[in-house]
Biopython code that builds the backbone (N, CA, C, O; Angstrom):
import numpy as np
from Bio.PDB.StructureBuilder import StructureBuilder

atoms = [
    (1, "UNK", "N", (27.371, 3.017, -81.777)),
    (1, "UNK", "CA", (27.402, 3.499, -80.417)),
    (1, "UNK", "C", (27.449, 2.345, -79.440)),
    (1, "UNK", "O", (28.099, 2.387, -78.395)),
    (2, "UNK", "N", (26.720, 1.307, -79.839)),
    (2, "UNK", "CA", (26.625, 0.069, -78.860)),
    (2, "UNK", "C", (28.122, -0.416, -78.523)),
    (2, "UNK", "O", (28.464, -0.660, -77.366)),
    (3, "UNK", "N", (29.173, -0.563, -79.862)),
    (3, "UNK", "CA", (30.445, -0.747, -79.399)),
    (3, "UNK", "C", (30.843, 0.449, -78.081)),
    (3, "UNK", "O", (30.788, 0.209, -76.875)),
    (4, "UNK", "N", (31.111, 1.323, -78.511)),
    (4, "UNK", "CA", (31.406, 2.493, -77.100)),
    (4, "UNK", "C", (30.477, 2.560, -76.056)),
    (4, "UNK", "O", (31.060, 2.967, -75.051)),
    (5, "UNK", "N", (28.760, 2.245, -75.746)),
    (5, "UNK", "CA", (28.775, 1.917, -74.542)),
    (5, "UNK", "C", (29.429, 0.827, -73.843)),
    (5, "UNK", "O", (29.076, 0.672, -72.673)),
    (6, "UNK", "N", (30.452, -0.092, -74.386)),
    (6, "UNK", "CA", (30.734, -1.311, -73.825)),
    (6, "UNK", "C", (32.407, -1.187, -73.688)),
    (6, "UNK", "O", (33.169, -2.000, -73.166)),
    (7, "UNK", "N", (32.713, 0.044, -74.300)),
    (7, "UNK", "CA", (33.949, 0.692, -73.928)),
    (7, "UNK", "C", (34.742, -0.330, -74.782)),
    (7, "UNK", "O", (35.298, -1.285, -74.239)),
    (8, "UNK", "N", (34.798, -0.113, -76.229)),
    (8, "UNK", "CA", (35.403, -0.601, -77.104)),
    (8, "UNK", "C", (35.188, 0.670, -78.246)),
    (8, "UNK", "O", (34.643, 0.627, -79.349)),
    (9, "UNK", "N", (35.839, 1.817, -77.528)),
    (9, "UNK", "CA", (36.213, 3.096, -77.881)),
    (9, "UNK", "C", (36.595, 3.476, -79.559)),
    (9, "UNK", "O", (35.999, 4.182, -80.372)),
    (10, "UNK", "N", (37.983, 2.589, -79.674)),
    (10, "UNK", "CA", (38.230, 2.284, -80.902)),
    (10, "UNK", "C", (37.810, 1.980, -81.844)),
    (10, "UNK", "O", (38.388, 2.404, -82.846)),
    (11, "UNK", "N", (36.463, 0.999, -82.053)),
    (11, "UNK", "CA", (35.893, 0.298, -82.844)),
    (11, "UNK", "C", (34.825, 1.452, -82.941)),
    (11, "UNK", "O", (34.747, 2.130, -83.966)),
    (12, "UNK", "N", (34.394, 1.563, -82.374)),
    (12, "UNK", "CA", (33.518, 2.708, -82.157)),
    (12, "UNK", "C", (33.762, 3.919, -83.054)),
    (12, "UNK", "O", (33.313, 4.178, -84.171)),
    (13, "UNK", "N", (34.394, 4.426, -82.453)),
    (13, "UNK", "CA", (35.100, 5.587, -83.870)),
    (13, "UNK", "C", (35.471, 5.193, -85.175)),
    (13, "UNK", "O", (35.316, 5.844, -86.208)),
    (14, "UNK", "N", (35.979, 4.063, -85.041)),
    (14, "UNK", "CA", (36.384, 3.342, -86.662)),
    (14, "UNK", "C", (34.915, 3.590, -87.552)),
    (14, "UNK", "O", (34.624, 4.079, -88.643)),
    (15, "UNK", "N", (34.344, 3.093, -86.662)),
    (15, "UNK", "CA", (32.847, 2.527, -87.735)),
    (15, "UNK", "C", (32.271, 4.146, -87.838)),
    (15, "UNK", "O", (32.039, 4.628, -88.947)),
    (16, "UNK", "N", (32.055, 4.965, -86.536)),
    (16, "UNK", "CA", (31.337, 6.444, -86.873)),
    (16, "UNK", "C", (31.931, 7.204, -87.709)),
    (16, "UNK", "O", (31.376, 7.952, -88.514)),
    (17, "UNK", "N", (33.315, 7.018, -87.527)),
    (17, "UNK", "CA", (33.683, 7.791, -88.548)),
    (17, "UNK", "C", (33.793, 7.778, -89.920)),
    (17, "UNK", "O", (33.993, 8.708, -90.702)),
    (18, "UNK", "N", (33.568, 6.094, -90.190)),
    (18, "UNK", "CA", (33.198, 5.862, -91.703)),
    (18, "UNK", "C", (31.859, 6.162, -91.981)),
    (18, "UNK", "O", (31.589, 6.532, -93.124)),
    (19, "UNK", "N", (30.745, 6.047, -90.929)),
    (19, "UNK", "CA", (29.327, 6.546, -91.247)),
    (19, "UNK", "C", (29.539, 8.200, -91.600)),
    (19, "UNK", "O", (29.252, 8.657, -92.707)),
    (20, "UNK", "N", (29.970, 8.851, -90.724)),
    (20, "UNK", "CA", (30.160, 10.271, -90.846)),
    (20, "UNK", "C", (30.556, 10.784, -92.348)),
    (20, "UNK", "O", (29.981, 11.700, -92.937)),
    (21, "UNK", "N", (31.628, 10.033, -92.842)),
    (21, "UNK", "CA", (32.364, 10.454, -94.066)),
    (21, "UNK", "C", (31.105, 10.073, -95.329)),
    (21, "UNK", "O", (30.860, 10.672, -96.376)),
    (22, "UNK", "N", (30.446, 8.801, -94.715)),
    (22, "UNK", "CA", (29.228, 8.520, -95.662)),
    (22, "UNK", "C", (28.499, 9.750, -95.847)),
    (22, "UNK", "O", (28.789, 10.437, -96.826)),
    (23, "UNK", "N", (27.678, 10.098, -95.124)),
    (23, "UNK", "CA", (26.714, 10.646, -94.803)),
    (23, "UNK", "C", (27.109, 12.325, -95.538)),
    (23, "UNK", "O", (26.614, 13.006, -96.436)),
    (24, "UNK", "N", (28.224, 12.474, -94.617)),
    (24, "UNK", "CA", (28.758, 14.023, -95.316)),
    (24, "UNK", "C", (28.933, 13.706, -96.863)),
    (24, "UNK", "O", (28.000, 14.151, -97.531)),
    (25, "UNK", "N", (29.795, 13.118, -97.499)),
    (25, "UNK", "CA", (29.535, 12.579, -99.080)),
    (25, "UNK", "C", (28.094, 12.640, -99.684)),
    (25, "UNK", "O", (27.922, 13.436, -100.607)),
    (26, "UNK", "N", (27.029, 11.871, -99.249)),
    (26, "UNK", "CA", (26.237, 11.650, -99.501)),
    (26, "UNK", "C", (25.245, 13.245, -99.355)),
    (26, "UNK", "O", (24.327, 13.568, -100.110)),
    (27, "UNK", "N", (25.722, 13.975, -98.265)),
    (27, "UNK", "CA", (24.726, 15.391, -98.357)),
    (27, "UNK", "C", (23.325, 15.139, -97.521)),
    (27, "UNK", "O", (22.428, 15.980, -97.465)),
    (28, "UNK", "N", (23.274, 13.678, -96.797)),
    (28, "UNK", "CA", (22.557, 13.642, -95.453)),
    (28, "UNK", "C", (22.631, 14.254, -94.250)),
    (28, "UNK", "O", (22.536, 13.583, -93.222)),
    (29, "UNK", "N", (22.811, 15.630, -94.213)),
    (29, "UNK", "CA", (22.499, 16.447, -93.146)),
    (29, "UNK", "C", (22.170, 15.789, -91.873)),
    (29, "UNK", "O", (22.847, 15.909, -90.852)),
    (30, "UNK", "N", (21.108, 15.093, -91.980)),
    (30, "UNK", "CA", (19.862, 14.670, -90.590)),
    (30, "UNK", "C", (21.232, 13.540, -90.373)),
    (30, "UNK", "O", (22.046, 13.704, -89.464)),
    (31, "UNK", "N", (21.292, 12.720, -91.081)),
    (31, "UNK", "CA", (22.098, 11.630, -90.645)),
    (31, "UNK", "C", (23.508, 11.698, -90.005)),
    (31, "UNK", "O", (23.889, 10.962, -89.095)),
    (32, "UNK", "N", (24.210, 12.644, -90.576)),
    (32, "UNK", "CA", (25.672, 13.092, -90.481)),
    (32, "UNK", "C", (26.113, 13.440, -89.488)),
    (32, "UNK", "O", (27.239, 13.285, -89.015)),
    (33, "UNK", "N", (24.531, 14.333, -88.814)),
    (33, "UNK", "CA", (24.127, 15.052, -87.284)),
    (33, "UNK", "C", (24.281, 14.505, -86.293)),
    (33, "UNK", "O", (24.935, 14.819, -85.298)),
    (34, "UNK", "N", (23.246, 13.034, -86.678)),
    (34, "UNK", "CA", (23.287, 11.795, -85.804)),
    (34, "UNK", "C", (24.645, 11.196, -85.458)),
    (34, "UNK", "O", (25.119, 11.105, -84.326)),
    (35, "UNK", "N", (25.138, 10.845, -86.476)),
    (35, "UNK", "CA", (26.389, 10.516, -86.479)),
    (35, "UNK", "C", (27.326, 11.029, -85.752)),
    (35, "UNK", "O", (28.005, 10.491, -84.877)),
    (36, "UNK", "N", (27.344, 12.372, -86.250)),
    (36, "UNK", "CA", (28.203, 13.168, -85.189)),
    (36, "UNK", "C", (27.604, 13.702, -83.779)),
    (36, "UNK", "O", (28.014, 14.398, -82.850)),
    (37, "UNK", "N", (26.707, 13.176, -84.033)),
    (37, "UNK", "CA", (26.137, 13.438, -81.814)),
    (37, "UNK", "C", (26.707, 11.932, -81.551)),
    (37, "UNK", "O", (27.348, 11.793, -80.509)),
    (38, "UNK", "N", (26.539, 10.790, -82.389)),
    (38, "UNK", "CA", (26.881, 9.494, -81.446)),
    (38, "UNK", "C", (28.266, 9.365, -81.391)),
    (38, "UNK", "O", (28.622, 8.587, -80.506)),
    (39, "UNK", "N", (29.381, 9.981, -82.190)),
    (39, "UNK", "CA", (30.161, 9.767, -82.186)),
    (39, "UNK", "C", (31.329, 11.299, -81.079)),
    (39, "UNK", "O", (32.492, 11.358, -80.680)),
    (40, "UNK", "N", (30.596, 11.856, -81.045)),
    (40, "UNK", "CA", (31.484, 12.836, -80.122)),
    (40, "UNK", "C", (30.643, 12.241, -78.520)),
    (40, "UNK", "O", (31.339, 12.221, -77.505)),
    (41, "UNK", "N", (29.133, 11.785, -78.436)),
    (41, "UNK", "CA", (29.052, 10.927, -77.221)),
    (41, "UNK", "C", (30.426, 9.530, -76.864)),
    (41, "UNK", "O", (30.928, 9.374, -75.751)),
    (42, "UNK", "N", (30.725, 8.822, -77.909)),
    (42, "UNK", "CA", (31.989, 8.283, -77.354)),
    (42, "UNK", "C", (32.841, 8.603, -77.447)),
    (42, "UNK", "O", (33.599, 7.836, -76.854)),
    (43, "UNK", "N", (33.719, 9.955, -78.199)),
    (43, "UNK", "CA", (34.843, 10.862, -77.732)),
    (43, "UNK", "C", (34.746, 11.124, -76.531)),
    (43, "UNK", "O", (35.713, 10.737, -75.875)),
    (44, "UNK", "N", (33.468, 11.950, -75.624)),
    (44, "UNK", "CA", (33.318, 11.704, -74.194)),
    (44, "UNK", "C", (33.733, 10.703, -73.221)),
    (44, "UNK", "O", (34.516, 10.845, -72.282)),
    (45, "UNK", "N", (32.799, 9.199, -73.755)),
    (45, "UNK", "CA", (33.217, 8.788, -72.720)),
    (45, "UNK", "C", (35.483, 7.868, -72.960)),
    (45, "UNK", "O", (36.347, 7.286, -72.304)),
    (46, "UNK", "N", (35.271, 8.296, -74.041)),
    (46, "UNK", "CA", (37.066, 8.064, -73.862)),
    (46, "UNK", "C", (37.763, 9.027, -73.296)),
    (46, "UNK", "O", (38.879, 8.744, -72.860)),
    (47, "UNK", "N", (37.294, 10.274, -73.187)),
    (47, "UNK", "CA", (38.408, 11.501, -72.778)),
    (47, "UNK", "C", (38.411, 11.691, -73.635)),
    (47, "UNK", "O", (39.605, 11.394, -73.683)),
    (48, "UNK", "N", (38.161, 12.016, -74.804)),
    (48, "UNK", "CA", (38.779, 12.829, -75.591)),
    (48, "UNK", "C", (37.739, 14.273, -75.744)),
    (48, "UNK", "O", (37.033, 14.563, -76.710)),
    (49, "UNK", "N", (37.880, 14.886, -74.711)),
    (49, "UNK", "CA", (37.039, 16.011, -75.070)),
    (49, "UNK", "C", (36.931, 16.977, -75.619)),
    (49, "UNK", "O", (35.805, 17.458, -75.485)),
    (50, "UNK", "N", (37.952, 17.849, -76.539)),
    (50, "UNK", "CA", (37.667, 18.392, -77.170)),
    (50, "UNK", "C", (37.512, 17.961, -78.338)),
    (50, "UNK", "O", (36.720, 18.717, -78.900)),
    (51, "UNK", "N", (37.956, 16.864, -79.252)),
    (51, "UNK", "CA", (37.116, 16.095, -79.887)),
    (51, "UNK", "C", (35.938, 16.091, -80.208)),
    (51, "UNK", "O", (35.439, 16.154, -81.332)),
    (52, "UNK", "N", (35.413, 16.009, -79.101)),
    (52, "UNK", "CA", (33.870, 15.423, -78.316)),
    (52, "UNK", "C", (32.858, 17.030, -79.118)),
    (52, "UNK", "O", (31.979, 17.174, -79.967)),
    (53, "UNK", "N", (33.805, 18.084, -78.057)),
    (53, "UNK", "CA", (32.985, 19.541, -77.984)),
    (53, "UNK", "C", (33.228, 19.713, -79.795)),
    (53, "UNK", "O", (32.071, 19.976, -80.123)),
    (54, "UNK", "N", (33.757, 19.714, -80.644)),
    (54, "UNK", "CA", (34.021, 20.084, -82.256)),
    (54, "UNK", "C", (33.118, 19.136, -82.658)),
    (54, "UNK", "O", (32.174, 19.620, -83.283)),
    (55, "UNK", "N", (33.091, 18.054, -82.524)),
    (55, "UNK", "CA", (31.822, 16.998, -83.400)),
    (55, "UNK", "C", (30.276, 17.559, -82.586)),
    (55, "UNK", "O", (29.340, 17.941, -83.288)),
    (56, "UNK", "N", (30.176, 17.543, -81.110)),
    (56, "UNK", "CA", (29.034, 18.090, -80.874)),
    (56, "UNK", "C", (28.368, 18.944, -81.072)),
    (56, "UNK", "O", (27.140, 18.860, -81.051)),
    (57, "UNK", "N", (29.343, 20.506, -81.439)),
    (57, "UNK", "CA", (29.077, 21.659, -82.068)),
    (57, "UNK", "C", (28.287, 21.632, -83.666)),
    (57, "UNK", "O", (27.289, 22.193, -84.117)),
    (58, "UNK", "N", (29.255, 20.719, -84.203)),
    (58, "UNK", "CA", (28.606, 20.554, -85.489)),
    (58, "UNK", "C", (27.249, 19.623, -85.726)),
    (58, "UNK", "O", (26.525, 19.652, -86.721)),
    (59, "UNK", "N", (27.128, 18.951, -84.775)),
    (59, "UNK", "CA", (25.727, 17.685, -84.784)),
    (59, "UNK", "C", (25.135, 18.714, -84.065)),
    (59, "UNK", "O", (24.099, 18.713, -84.729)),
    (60, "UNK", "N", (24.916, 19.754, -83.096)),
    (60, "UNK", "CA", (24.108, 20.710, -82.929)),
    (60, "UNK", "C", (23.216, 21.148, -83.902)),
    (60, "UNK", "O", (22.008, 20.919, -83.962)),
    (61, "UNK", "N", (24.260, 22.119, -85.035)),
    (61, "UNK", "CA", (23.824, 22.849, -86.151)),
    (61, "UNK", "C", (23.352, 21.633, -87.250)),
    (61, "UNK", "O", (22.122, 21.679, -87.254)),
    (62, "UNK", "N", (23.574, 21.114, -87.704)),
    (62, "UNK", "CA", (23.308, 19.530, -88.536)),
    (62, "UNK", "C", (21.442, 19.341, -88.530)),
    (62, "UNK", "O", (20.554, 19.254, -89.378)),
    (63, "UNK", "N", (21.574, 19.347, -86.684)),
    (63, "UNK", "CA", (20.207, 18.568, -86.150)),
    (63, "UNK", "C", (19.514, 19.801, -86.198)),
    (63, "UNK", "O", (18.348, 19.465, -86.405)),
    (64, "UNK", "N", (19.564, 21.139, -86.120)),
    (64, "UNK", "CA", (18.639, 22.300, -85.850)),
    (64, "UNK", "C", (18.077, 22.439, -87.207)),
    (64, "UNK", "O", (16.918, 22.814, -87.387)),
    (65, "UNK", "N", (19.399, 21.953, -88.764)),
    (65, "UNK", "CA", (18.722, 22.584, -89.633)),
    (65, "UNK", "C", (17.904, 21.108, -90.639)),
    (65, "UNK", "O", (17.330, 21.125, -91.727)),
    (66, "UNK", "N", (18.140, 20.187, -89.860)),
    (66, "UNK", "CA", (17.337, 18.897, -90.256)),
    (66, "UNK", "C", (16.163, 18.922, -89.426)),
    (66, "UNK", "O", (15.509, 17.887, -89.296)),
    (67, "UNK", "N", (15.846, 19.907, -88.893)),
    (67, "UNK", "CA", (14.579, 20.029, -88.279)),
    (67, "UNK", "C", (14.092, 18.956, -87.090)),
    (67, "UNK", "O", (12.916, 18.700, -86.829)),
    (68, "UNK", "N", (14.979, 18.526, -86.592)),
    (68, "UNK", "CA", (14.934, 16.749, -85.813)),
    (68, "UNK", "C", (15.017, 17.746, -83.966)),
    (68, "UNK", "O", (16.029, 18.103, -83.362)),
    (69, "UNK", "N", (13.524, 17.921, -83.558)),
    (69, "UNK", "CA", (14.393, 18.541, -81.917)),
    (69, "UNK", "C", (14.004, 17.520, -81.139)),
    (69, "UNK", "O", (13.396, 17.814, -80.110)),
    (70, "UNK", "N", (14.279, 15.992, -81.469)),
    (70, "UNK", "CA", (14.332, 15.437, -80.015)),
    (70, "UNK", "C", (16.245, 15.219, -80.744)),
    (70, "UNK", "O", (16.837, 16.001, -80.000)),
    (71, "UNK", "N", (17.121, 14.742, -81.508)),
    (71, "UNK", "CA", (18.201, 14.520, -81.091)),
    (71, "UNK", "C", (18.782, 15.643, -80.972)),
    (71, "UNK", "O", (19.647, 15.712, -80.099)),
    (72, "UNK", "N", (18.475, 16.948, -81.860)),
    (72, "UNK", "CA", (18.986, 18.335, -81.592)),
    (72, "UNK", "C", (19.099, 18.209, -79.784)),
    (72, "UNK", "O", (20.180, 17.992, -79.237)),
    (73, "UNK", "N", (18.204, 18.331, -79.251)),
    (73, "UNK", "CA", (17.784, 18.463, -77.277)),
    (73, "UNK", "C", (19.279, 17.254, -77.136)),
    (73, "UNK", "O", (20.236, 17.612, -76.449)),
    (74, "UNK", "N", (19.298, 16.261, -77.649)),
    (74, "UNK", "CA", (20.303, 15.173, -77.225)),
    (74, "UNK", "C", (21.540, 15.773, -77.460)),
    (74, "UNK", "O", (22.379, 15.679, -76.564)),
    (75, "UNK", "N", (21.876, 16.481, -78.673)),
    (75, "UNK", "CA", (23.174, 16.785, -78.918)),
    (75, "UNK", "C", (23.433, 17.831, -78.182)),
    (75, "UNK", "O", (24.572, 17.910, -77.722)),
    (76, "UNK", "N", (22.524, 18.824, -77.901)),
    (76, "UNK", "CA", (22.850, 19.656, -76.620)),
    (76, "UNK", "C", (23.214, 19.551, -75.325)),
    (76, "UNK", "O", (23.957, 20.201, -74.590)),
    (77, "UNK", "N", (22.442, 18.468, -75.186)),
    (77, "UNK", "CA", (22.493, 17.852, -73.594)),
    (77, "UNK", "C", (24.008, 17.189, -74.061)),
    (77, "UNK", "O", (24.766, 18.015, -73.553)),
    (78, "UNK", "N", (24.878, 16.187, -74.727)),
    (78, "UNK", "CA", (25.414, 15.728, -74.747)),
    (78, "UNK", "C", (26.665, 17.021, -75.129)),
    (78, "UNK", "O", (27.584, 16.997, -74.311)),
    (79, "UNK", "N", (26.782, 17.883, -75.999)),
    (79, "UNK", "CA", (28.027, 19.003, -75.854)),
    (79, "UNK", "C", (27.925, 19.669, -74.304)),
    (79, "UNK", "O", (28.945, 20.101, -73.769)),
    (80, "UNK", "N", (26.860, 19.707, -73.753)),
    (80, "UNK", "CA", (27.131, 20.084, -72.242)),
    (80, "UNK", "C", (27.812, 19.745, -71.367)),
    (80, "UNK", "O", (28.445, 20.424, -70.558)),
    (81, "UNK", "N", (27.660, 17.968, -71.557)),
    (81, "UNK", "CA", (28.254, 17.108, -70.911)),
    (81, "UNK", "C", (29.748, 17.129, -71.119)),
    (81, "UNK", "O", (30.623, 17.015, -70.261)),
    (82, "UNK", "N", (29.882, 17.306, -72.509)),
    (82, "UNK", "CA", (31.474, 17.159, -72.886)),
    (82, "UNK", "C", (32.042, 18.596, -72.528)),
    (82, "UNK", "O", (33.181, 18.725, -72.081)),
    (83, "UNK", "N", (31.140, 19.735, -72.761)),
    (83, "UNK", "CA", (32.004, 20.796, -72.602)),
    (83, "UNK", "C", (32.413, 20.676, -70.586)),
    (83, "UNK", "O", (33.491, 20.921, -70.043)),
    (84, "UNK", "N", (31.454, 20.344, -70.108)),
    (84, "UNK", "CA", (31.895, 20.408, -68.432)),
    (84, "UNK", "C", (32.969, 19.213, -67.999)),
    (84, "UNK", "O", (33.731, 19.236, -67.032)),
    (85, "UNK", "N", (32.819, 18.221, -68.936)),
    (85, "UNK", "CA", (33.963, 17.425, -68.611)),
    (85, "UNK", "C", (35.375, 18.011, -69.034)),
    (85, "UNK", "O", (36.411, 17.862, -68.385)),
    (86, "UNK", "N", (35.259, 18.639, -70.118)),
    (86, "UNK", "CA", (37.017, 19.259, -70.730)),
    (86, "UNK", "C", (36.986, 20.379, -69.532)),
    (86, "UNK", "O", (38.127, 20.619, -69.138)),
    (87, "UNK", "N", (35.948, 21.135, -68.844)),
    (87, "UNK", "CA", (36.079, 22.129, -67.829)),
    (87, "UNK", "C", (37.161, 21.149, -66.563)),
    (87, "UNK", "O", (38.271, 21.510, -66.173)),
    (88, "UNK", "N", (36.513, 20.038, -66.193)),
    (88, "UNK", "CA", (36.922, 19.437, -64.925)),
    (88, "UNK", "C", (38.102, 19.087, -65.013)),
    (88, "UNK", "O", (38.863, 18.913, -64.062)),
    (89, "UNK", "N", (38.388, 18.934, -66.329)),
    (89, "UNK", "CA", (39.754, 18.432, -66.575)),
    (89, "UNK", "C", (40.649, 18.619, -66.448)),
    (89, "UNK", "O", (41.592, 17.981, -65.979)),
    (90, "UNK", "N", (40.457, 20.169, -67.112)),
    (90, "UNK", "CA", (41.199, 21.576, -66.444)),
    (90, "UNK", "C", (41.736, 21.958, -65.222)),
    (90, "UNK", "O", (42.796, 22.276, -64.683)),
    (91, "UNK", "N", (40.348, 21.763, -64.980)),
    (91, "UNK", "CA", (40.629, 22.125, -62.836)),
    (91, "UNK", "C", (41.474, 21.200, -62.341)),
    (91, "UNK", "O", (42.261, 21.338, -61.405)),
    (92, "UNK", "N", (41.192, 19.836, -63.301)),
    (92, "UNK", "CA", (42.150, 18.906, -62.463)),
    (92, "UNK", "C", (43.272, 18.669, -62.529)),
    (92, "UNK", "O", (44.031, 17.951, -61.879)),
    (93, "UNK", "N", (43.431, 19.651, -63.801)),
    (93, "UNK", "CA", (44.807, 20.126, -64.210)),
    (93, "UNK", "C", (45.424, 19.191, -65.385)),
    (93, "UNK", "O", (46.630, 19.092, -65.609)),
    (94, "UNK", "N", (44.858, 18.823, -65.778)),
    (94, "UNK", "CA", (44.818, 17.423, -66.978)),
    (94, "UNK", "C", (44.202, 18.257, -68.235)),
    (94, "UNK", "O", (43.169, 18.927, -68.237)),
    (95, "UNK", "N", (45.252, 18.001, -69.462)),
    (95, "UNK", "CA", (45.278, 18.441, -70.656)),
    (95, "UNK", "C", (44.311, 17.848, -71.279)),
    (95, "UNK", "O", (44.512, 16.677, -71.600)),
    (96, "UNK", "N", (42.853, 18.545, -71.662)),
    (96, "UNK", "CA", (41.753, 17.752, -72.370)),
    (96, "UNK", "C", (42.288, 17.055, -73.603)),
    (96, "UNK", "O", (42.998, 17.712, -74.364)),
    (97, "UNK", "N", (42.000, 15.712, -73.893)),
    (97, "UNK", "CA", (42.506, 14.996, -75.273)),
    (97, "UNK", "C", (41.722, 15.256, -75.930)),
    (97, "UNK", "O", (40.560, 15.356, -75.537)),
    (98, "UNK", "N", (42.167, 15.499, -77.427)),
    (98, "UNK", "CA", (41.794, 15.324, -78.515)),
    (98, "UNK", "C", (41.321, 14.526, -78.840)),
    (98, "UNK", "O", (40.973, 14.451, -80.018)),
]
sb = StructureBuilder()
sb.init_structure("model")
sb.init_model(0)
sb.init_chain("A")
sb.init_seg("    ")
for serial, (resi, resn, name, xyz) in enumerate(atoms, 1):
    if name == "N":
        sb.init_residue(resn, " ", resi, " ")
    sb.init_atom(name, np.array(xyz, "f"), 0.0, 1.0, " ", f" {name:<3s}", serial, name[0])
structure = sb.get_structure()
């Protein structure tokens, strides 16, 4: 995540998404969750929001049934964020990215 707060987007996804593929392989639920809340948080901040809203959806359910409710509360707060940004996008008449 530290790469994508510094807006090195790319690298960012490179690496989550190899954690993600870990984690899902591996049958780490709690982790996979994480993964996919940090990694649809930098689908957000690239634009890519519906992206964003499909990985957040799933790090939702991930984190509810890993029993974890402070990042569960995060991944919520954070699909909120992404779902109102693909909303604005809309309005602004701009095709939410993938």
């Amino acid at each position: 995540m530290a790469l994508g707060s510094v807006g090195r987007y790319g690298e960012a996804v490179e690496w989550l998404d190899k954690a993600v593929a870990f984690f899902t392989s591996e049958g780490d639920q709690h982790r996979e969750g994480w993964s996919r809340y940090e990694l649809g948080v930098v689908h957000t901040r690239a634009g890519h929001t519906r992206a964003a809203v499909a990985l957040l959806e799933k790090a939702v359910s991930l984190l509810a049934a890993a029993n974890d409710p402070h990042t569960h509360e995060k991944a919520l707060h954070a699909l909120q964020q992404a779902r109102k940004a693909a909303e604005q996008a809309e309005e602004d008449g701009e095709t939410p990215q993938e």
